[in-house]
C-alpha positions in Angstrom: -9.3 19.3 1.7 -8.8 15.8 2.2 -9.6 13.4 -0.9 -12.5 11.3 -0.7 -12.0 7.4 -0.8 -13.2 6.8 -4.8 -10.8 9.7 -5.5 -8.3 8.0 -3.6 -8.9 4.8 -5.6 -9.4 6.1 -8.5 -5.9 7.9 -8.7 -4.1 4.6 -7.2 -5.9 2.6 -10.3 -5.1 5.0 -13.0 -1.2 5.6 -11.6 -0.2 2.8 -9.7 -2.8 -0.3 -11.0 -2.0 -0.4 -14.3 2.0 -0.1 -14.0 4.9 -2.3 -12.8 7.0 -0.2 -10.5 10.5 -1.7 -10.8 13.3 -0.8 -8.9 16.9 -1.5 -9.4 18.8 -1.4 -6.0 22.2 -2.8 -5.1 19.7 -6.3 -3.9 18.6 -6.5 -6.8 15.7 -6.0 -9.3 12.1 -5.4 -7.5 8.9 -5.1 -9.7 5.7 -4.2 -7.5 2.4 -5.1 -8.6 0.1 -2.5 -7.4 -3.2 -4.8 -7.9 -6.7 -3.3 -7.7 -7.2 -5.6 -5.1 -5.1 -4.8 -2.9 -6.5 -1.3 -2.4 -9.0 -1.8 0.2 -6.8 -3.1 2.6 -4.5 -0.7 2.2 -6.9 1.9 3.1 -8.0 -0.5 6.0 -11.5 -1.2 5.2 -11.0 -4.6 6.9 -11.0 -3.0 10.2 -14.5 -1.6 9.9 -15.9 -4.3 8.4 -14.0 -7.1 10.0 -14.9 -10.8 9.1 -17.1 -9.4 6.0 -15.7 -10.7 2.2 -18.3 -8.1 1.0 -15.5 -5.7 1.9 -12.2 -6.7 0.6 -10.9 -7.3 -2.6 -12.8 -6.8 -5.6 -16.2 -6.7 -3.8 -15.0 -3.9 -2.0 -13.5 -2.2 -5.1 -17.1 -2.7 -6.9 -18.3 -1.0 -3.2 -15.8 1.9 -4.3 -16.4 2.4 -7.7 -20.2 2.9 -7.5 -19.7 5.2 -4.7 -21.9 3.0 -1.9 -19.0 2.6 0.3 -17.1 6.3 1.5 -15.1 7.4 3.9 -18.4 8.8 5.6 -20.1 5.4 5.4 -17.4 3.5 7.2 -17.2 6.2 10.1 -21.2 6.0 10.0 -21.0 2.1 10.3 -18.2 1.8 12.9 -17.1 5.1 14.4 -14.9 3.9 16.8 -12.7 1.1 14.3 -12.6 4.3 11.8 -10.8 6.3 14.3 -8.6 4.0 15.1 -7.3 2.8 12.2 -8.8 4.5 8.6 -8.6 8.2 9.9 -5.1 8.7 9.8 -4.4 6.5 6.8 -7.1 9.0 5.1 -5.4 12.2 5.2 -1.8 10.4 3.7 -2.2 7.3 1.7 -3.9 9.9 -1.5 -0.2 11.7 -0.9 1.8 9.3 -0.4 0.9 7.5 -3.8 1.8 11.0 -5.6 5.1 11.1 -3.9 5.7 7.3 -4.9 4.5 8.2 -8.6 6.8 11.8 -8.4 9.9 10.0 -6.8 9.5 12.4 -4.0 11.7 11.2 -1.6 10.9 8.1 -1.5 13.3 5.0 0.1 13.2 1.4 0.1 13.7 -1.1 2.4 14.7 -4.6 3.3 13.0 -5.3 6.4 13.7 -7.9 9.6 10.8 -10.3 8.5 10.8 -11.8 12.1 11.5 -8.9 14.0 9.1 -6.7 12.4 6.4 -9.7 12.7 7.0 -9.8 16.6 7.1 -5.5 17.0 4.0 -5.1 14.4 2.1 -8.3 13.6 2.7 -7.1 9.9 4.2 -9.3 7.5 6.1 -8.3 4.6 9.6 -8.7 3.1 10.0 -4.9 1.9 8.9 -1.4 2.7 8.4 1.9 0.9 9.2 4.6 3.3 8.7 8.6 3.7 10.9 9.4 6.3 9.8 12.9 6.2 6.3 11.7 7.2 7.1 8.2 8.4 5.1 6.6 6.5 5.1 3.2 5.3 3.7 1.0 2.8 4.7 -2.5 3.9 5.3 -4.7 0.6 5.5 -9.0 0.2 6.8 -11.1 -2.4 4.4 -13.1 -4.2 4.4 -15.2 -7.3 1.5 -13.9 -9.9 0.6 -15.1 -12.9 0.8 -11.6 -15.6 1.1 -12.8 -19.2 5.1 -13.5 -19.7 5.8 -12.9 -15.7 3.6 -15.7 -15.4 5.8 -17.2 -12.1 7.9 -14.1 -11.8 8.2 -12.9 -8.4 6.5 -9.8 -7.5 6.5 -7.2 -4.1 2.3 -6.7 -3.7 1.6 -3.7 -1.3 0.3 -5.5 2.2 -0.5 -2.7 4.3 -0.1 1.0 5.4 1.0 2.7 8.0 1.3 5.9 9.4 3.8 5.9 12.7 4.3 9.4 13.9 7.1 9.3 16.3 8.2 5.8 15.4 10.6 4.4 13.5 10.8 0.8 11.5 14.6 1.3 10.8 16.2 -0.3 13.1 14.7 -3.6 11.8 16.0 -2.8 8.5 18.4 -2.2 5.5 18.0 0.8 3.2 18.9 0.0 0.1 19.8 2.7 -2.5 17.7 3.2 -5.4 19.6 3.7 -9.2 16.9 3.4 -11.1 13.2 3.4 -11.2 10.6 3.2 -14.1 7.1 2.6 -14.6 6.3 -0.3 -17.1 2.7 -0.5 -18.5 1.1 -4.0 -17.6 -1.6 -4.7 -20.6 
């Protein structure tokens, strides 16, 4: 059975929210910043509600928590927009953030900022990848302000996608992964 959208959120707050996820790749060092706030979009609440602030962010989150917003509320509100782009991402963005937290299979990418911009209209620097699945969660770097990483550079999750049949990789560079751990933020 699928998971509902507060279980969805609720395991991306208690696994992902409250960590650093830092990766040590032959590019570098990459800390992601899995912010609460980012979670709506990611599970692309925007696209039912377009134009509405009541639905992104931390409003949305609020909307999540208390259970008034669901995956059957969205489809209820805008059938057509939640076909088209929160129905697929609901049966894999609950699994993909287990196989992110597990390590299962899991890749990351450098993407062609301009030549992904012009193929997808997405924008982002990075990419976590299941190239099993083909699924992506498209990351970009930001500057946030968290107690001693105060102007640190962090990769903030942008969007998800699910692209059956499609590949990113040839706009990209896989880099190899040594190391990853999780580093509690407060």
């Amino acid at each position: 059975m699928d998971k509902t959208l507060f279980e969805t959120f609720d395991y991306y707050e208690k696994n992902l929210s409250r960590y650093f996820f830092v990766f040590y790749t032959e590019a570098g060092t990459m800390k992601i910043d899995f912010d609460q706030k980012c979670f709506p979009h990611l599970a692309g609440i925007h696209h039912v509600f377009p134009n509405s602030d009541e639905f992104t962010g931390e409003a949305a989150v609020k909307k999540i928590v208390s259970k008034c917003l669901t995956y059957e509320s969205m489809e209820a509100e805008n059938e057509q927009a939640f076909r088209e782009f929160v129905h697929e991402k609901q049966k894999y963005l609950y699994k993909f953030f287990k196989a992110l937290i597990n390590s299962e299979n899991v890749s990351i990418v450098k993407l062609d900022k301009e030549s992904l911009k012009k193929k997808t209209k997405i924008n982002a620097d990075y990419g976590l990848y299941l190239p099993n699945q083909n699924i992506w969660l498209f990351l970009c770097l930001v500057k946030t302000g968290h107690g001693d990483d105060a102007n640190t550079e962090f990769l903030r999750p942008m969007s998800f996608v699910v692209r059956k049949g499609e590949t990113f990789l040839t706009l990209s560079e896989k880099l190899h992964i040594f190391f990853k751990e999780k580093v509690l933020k407060y």
